[in-house]
VEXVEXSE-535384 format. One line per 2 residues: number of its first residue (from 1); for each residue x, y, z of N, C-alpha, C. Coordinates in steps of 0.02 Angstrom, whole numbers, m for minus. Layout:
REM residues N
NUM	X Y Z X Y Z X Y Z; ...;
This chain:
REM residues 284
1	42 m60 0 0 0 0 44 62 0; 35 112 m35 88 166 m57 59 195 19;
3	84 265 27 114 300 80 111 368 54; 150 364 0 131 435 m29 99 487 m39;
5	103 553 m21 58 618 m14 59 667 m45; 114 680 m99 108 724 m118 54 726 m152;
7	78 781 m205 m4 833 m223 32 800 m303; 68 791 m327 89 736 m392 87 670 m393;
9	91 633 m298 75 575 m308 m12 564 m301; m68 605 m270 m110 589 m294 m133 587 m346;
11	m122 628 m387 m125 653 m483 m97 597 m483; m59 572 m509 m59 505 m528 m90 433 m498;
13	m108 420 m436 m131 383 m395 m204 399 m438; m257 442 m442 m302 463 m468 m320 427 m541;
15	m269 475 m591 m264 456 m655 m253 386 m665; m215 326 m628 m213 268 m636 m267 248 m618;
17	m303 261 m566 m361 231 m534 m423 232 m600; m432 279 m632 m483 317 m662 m477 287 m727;
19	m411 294 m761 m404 268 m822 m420 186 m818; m395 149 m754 m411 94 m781 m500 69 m758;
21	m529 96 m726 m610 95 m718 m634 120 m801; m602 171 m831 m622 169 m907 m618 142 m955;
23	m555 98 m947 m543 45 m983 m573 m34 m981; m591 m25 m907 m648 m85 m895 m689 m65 m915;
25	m727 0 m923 m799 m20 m955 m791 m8 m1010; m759 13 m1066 m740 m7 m1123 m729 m59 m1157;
27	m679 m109 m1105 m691 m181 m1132 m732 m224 m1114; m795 m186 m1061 m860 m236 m1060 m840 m271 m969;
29	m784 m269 m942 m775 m310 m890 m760 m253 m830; m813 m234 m832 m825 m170 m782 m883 m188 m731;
31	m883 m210 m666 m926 m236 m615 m983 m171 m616; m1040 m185 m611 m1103 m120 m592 m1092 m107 m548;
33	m1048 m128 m475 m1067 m107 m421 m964 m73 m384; m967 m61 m438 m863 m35 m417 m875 26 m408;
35	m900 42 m353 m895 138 m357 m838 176 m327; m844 237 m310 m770 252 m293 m748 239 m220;
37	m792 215 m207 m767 190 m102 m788 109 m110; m811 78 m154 m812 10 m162 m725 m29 m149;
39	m758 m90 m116 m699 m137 m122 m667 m180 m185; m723 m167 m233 m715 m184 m296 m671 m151 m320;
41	m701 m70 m332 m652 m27 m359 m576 m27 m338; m562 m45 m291 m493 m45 m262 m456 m105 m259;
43	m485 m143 m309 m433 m199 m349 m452 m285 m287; m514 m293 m262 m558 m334 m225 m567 m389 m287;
45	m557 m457 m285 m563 m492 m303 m646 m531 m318; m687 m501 m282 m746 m495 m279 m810 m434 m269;
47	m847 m454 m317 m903 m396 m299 m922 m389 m240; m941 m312 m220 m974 m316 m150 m1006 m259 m139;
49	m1077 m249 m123 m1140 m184 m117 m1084 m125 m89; m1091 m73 m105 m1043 m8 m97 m1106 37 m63;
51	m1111 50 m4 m1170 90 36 m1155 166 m9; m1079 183 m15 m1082 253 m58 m1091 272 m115;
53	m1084 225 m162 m1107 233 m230 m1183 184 m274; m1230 160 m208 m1262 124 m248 m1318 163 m257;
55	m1381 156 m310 m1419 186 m302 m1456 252 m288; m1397 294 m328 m1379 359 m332 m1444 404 m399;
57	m1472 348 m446 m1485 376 m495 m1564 337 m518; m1620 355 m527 m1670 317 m526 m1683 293 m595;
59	m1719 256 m596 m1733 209 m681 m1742 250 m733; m1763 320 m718 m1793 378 m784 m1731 399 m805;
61	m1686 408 m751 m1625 432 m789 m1584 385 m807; m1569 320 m797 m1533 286 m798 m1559 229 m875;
63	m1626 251 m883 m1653 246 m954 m1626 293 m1000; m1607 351 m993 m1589 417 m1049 m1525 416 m1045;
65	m1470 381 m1025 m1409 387 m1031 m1367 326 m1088; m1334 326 m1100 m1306 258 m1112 m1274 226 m1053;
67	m1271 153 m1068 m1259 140 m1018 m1184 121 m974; m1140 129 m1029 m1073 146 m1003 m1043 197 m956;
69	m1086 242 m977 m1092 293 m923 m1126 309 m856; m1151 262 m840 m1178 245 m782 m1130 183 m745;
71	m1108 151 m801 m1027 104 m747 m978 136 m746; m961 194 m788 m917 241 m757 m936 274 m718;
73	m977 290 m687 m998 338 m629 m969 319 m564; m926 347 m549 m901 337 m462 m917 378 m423;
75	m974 399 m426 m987 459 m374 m1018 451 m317; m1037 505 m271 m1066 477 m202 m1129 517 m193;
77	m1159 537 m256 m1215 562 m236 m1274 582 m334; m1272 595 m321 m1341 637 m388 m1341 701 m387;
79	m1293 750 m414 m1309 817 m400 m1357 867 m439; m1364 805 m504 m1412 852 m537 m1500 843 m528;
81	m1486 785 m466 m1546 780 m458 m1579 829 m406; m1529 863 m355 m1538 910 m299 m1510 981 m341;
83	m1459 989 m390 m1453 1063 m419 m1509 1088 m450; m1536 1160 m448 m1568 1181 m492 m1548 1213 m544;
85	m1568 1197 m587 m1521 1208 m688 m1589 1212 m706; m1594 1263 m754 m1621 1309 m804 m1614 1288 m860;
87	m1661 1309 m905 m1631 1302 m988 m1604 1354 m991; m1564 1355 m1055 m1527 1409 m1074 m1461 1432 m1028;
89	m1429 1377 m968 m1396 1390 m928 m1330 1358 m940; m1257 1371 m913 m1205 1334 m936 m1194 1315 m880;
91	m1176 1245 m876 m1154 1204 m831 m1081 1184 m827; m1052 1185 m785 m979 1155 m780 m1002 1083 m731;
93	m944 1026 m747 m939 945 m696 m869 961 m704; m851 947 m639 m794 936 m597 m771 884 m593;
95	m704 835 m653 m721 782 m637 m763 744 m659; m785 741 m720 m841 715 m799 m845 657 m760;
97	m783 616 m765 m787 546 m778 m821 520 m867; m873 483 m837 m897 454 m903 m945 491 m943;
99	m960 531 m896 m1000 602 m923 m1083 584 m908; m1108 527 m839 m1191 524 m835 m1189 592 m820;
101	m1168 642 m761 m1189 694 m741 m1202 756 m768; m1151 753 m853 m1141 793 m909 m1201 775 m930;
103	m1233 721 m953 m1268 703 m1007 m1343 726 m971; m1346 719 m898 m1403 708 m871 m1423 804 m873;
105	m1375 824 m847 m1397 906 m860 m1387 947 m922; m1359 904 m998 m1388 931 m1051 m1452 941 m1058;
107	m1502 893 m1022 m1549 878 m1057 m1616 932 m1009; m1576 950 m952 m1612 983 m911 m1600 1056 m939;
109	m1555 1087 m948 m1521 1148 m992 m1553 1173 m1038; m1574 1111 m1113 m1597 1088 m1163 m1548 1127 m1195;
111	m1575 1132 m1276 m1533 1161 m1338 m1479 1212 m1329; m1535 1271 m1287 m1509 1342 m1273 m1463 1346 m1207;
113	m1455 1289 m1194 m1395 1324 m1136 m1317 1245 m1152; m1270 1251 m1114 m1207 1215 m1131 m1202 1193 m1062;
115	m1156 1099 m1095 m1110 1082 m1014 m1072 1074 m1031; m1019 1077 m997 m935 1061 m999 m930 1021 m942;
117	m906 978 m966 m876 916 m938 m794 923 m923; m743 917 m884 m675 917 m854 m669 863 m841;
119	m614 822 m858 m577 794 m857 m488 778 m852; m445 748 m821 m389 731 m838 m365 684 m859;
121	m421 638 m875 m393 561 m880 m398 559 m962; m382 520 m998 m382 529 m1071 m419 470 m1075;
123	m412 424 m1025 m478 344 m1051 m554 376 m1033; m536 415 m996 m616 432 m959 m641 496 m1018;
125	m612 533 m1054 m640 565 m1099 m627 553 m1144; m611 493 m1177 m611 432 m1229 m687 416 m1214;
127	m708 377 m1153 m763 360 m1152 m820 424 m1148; m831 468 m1127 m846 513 m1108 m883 540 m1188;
129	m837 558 m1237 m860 555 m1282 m890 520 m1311; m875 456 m1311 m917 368 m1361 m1005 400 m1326;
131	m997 415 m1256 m1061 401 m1219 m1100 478 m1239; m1074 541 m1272 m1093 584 m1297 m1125 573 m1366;
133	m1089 561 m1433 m1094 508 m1466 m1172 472 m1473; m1148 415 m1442 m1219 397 m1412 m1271 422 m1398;
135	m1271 470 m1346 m1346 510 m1320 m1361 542 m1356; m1309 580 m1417 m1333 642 m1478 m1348 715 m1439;
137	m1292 716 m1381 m1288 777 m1358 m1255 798 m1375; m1301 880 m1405 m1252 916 m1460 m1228 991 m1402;
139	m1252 971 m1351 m1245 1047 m1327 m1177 1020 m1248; m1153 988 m1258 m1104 957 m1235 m1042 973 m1244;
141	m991 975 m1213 m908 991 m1227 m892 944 m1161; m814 914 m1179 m781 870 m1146 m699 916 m1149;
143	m679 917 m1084 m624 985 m1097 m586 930 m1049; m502 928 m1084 m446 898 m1046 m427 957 m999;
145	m408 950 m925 m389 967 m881 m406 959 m824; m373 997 m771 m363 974 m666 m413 1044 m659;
147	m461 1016 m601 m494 1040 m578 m470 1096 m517; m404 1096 m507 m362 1147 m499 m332 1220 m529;
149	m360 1187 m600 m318 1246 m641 m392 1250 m696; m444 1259 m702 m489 1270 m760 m480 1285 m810;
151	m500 1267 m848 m469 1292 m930 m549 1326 m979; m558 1371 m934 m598 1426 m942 m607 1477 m924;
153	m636 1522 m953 m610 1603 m938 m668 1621 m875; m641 1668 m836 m686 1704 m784 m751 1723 m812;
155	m785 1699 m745 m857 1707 m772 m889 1684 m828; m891 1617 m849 m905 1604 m899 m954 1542 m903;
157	m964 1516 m815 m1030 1481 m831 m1067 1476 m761; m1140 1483 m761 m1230 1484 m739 m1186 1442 m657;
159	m1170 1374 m679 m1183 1317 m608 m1136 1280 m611; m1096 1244 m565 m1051 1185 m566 m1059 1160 m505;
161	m1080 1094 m560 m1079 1032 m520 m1036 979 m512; m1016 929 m450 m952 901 m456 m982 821 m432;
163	m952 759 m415 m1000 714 m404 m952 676 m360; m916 688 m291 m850 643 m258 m780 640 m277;
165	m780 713 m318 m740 716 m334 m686 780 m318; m693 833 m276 m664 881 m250 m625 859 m201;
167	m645 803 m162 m615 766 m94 m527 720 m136; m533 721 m205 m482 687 m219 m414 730 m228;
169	m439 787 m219 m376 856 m243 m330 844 m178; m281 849 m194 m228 903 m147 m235 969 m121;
171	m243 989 m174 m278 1072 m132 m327 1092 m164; m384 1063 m123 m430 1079 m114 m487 1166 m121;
173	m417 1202 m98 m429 1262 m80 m408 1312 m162; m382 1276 m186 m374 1303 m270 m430 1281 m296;
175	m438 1230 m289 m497 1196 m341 m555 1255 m334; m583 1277 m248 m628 1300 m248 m604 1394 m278;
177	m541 1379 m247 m552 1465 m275 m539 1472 m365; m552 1432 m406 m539 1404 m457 m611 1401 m506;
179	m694 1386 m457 m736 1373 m457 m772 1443 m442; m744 1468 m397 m778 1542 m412 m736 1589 m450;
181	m687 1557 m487 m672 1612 m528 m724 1597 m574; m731 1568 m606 m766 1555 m655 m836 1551 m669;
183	m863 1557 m613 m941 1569 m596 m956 1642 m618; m1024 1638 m636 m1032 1701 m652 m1049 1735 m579;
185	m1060 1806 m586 m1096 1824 m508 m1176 1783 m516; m1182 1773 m457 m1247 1752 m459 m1265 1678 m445;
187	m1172 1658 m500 m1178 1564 m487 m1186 1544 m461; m1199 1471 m456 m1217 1437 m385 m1164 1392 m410;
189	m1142 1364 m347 m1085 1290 m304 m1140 1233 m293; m1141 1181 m350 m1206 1132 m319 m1155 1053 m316;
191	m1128 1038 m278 m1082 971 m277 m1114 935 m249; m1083 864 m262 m1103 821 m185 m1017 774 m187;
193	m999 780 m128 m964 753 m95 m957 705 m20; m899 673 m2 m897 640 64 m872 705 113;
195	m898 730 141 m849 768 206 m873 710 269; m830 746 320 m793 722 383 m834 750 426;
197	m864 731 483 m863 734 531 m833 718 616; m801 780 626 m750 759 683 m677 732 668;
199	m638 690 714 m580 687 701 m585 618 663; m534 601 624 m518 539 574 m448 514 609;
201	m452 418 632 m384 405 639 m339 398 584; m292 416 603 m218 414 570 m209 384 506;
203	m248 300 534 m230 262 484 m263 256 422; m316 294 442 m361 312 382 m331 369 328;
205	m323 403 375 m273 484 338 m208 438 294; m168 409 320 m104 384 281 m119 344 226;
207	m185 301 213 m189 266 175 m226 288 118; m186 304 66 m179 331 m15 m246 272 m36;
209	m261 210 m27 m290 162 m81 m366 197 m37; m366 232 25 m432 252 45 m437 338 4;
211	m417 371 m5 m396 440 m38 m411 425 m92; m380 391 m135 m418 371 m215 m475 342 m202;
213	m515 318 m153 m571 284 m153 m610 336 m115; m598 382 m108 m632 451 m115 m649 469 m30;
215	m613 414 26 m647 410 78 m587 459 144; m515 451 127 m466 501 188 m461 545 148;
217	m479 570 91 m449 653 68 m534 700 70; m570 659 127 m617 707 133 m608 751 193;
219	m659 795 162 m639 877 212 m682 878 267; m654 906 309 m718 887 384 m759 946 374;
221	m816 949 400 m867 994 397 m848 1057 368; m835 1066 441 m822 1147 459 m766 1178 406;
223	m697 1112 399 m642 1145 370 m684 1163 285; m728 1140 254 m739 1130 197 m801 1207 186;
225	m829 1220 257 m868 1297 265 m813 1362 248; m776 1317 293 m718 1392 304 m683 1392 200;
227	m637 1348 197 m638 1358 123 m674 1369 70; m731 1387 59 m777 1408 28 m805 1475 63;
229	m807 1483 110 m809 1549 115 m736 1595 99; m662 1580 123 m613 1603 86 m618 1608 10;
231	m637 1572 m44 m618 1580 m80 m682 1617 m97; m711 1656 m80 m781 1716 m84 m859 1691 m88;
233	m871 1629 m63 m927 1606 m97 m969 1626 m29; m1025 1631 m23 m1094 1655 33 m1153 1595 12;
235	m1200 1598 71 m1239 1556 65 m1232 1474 79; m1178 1465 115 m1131 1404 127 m1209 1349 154;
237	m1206 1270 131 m1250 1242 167 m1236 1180 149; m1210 1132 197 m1202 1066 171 m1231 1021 198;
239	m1275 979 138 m1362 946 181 m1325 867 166; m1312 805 233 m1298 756 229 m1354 728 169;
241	m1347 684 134 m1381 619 96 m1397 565 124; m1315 523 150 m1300 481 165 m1266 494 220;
243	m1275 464 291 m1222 423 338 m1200 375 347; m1121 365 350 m1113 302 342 m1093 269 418;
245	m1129 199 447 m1121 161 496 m1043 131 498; m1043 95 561 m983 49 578 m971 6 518;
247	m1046 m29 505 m1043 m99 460 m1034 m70 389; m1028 m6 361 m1046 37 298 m983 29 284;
249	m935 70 344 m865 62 347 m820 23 331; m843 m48 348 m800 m126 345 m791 m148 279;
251	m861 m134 244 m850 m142 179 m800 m110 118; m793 m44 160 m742 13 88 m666 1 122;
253	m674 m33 209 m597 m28 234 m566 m85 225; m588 m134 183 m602 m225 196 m517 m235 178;
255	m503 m193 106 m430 m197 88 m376 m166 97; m384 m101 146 m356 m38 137 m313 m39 211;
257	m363 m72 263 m333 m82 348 m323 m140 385; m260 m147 414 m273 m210 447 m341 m227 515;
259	m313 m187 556 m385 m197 595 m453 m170 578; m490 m212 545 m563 m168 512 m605 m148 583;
261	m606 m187 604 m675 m197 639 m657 m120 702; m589 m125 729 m595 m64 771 m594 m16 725;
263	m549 5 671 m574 40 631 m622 89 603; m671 44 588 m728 52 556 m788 78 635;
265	m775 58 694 m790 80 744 m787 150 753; m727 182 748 m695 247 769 m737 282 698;
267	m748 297 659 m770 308 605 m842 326 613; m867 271 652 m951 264 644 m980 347 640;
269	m1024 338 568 m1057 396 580 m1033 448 564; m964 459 549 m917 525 557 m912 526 465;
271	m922 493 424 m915 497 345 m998 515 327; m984 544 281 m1074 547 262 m1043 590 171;
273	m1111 572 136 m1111 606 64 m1144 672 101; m1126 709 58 m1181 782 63 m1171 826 0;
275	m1223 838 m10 m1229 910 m30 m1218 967 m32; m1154 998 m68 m1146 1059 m36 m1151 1118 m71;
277	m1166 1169 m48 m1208 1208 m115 m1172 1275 m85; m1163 1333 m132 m1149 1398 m110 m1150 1435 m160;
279	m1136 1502 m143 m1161 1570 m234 m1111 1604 m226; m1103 1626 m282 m1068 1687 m288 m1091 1745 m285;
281	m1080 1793 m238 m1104 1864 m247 m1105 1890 m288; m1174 1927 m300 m1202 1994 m352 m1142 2035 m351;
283	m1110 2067 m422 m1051 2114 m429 m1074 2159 m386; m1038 2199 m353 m1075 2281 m314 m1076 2304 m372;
């Protein structure tokens, strides 16, 4: 199990993780149930129910997508099912992946408004596109780059949404001040992510195969209020989804810790998906 922390060894820890979940569902041998805190996903020799990524997306949408893009989905929540998007509005995803969350708020947008999809992985916007392609979303863009550094100009889009995927940065605190650059005034912050509640042991923090699995590079409450309000955003509110139990725990720690069971104890309750939403202020 690596050890490693830097802010280049997660970028790569990431990009390996990601590219090869794209390449499994490309060649068809991609499990439905590998999400990004699954034991599957983290190289588990067997399938096994993932409390954070299952059942995120209901049959209406999961009918209008293709369906590659719904086994690429590693996320820990539905944001476009809790964001409010407009037609005629531009959307930014944090973090495409396979592009369900792109595809799902083209269609809410419709003709007259745009999403952009972000990415770094080149398998995941390989697929990303096939699954664009497919749906015949024309009001769609798939853009290479780190959700650190945007590769769009200030002020230039309505809403961004992200799906478990802000918790995987290094600095965190770029990403967001990164996110209101680019918001228009007025934008809204509609994510869903894992934050923290309270303190996290050690061994959770050191272990990189839990950080790519989207579960120690999450931000604890409060620290994740305070950074979003630094980087200028108002209106701060982050509504749990999901809490996750002792027994929730055992399952995403099964490969990652030697002692699960105390583990997953100390934990209880303290991980949860949420919602976190915030605006950008009206120009004076």
């Amino acid at each position: 199990m690596s050890t490693a922390t830097t802010a280049q060894d997660v970028k790569r820890e990431v990009q390996d993780k990601y590219g090869r979940v794209a390449q499994a569902v490309t060649d068809g041998t991609m499990s439905d149930d590998a999400g990004c805190c699954s034991s599957a996903s983290c190289g588990s020799a067997t399938d096994s129910y993932d409390p954070i990524t299952s059942n995120l997306y209901d049959e209406g949408e999961k009918a209008g997508v293709p369906a590659e893009a719904l086994l690429a989905s590693l996320g820990c929540g539905n944001p476009t099912a809790l964001a409010r998007l407009n037609a005629g509005e531009t959307v930014l995803d944090l973090g495409s992946g396979g592009g369900i969350d792109v595809l799902l708020s083209a269609k809410r947008v419709g003709p007259s408004g745009k999403v952009y999809g972000l990415d770094m992985t080149d398998e995941m916007l390989a697929l990303a596109n096939e699954n664009k392609r497919k749906a015949g979303a024309e009001n769609v863009e798939f853009l290479k780059g780190e959700i650190e550094s945007i590769p769009l100009p200030d002020s230039s889009v309505d809403v961004i949404i992200s799906n478990c995927v802000i918790n995987l940065s290094a600095d965190k605190g770029r990403v967001l001040r990164e996110a209101f650059r680019v918001l228009r005034p007025g934008g809204r912050f509609a994510v869903s992510d894992v934050v923290v509640r309270g303190p996290v042991p050690a061994e959770v923090k050191r272990s990189m195969e839990l950080w790519i699995g989207c579960v120690a590079g999450a931000l604890e409450e409060s620290e994740y209020v305070s950074l979003l309000g630094d980087a200028g955003f108002v209106q701060i509110d982050i509504e749990p989804t999901r809490i996750y139990k002792a027994e929730d725990a055992a399952a995403f720690l099964a490969n990652a810790v030697q002692d699960v069971a105390v583990v997953a104890r100390e934990i209880d309750g303290k991980f949860l998906s949420a919602f976190v939403r915030a605006v950008k202020p009206l120009a004076s």
